[in-house]
C-alpha positions in Angstrom: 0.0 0.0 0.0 1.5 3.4 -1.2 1.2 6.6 0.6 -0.1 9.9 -0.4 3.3 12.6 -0.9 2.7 16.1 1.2 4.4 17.0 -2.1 3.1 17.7 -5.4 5.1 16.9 -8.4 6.1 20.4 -8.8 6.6 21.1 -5.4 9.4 18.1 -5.1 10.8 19.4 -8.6 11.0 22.8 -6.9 12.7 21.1 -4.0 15.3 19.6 -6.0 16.4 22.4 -7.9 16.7 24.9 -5.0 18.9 22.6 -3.0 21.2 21.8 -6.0 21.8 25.3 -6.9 22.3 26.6 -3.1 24.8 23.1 -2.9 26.8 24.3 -5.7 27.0 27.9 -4.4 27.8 26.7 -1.2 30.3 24.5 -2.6 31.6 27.9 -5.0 31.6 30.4 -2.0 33.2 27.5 0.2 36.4 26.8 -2.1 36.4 30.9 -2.8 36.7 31.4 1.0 38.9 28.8 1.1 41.4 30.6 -1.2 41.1 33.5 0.2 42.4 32.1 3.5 45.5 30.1 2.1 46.5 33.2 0.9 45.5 35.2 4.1 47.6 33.1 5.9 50.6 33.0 3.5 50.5 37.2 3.3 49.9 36.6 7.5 53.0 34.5 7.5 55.1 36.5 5.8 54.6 39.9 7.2 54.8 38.4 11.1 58.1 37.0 10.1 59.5 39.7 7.9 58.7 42.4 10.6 59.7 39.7 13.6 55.9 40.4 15.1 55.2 38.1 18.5 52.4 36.9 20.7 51.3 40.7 20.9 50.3 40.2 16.8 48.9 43.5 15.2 46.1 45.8 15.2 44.6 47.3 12.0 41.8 49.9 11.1 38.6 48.0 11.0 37.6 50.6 8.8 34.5 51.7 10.3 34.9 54.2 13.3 38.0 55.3 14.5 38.0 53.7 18.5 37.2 50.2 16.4 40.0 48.0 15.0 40.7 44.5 14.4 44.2 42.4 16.3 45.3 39.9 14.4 47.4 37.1 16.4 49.5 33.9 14.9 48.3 31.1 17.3 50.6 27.9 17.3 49.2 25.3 19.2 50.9 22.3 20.6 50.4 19.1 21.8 52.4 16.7 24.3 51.8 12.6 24.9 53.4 11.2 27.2 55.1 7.5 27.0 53.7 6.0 30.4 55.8 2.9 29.9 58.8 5.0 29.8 57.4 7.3 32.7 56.6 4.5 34.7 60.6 3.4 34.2 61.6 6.5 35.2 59.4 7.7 38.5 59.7 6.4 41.9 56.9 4.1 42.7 55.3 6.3 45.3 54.7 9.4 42.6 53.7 6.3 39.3 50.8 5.4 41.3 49.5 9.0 41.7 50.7 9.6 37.7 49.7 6.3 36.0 46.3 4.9 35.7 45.9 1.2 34.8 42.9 0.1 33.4 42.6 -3.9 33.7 40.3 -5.9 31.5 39.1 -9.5 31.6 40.2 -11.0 28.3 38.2 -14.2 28.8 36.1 -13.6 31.6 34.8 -18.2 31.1 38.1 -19.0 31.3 38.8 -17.1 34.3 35.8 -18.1 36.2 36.8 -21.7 35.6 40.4 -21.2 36.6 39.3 -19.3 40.0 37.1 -22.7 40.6 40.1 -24.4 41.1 42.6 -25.1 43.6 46.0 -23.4 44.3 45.3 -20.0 42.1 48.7 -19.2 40.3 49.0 -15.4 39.9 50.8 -15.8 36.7 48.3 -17.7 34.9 45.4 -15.0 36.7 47.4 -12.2 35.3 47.0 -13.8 31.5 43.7 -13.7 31.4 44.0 -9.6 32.2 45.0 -7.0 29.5 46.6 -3.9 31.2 46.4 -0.6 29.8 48.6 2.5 31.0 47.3 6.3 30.3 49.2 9.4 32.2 46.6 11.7 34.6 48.4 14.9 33.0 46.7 17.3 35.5 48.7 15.0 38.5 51.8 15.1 36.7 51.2 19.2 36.8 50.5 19.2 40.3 53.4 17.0 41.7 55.9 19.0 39.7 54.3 22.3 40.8 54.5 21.2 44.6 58.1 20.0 44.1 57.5 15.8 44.6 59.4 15.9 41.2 60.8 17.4 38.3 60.1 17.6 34.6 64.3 16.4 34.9 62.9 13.0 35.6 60.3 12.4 33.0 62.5 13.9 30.2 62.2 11.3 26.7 59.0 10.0 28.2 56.7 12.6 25.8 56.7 13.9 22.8 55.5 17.1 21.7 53.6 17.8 18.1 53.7 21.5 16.6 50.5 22.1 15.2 50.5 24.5 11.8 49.7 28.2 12.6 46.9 30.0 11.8 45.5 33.3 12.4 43.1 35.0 14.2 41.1 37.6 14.0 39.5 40.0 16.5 37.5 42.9 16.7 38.0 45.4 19.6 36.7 48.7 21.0 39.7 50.8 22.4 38.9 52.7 25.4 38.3 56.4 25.5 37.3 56.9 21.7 36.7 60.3 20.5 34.3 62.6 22.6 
């Protein structure tokens, strides 16, 4: 049994043909805009370093009233992961337990159950049925350095750091004041 459409023949062409040609203006404006930003960035790039700008970046006329302007900042973000293996090597015991978390997960959770039914439980052969998994609690790591329990000395080589690209932003701002 078929169902009546709430559109019309018309109506559903009507459809079709407004979202295709707002898809491929959206898909013209999109790769314009695009462009324009490689190149933003590229002219951005190349002034910042030519004129050795910093963190402060640059202010420009916005153009419209004179107290209005727009700051333009290179942002460079980066990233660190730490090795807790290698961390784990490296702290004393006392601060890895605060630093590392273990997650421990049943592999075989029948074979386990049948294994703990038996006599004379070997801790090896318990251990193989558990994976182990180490992750770093960043935010402790922070905090025992920062109260002096240890040193970013001791976890040196146990994280590496990734450089994201650049980009830049842009602000507007009011400055304070304007003219009376």
């Amino acid at each position: 049994m078929s169902r009546k459409s709430k559109l019309s023949k018309s109506e559903c062409r009507q459809s079709v043909q407004d979202y295709f040609q707002k898809a491929k203006r959206y898909k013209s404006i999109t790769e314009s805009f695009n462009q324009l930003k490689a190149n933003f960035y590229s002219n951005m790039e190349d002034y910042f370093q030519a004129n050795e700008i910093g963190e402060e970046g640059i202010e420009v006329e916005s153009g419209g009233l004179v107290d209005e302007y727009l700051l333009v900042k290179r942002v460079q973000s980066s990233s660190v992961k730490f090795d807790a293996e290698k961390l784990e090597k490296k702290l004393p015991k006392e601060i890895c337990g605060d630093v590392i978390i273990k997650k421990h997960e049943v592999t075989d959770m029948q074979g386990l159950i049948s294994y703990l039914k038996e006599c004379g439980v070997d801790p090896k052969v318990f251990k193989s049925f558990i994976a182990t998994t180490k992750s770093v609690d960043v935010k402790e790591l922070e905090r025992l350095e920062e109260i002096g329990k240890m040193t970013s000395e001791q976890i040196k080589g146990c994280y590496t750091v990734k450089i994201n690209e650049p980009y830049f932003k842009v602000t507007e701002g009011k400055r304070q004041g304007g003219s009376d």
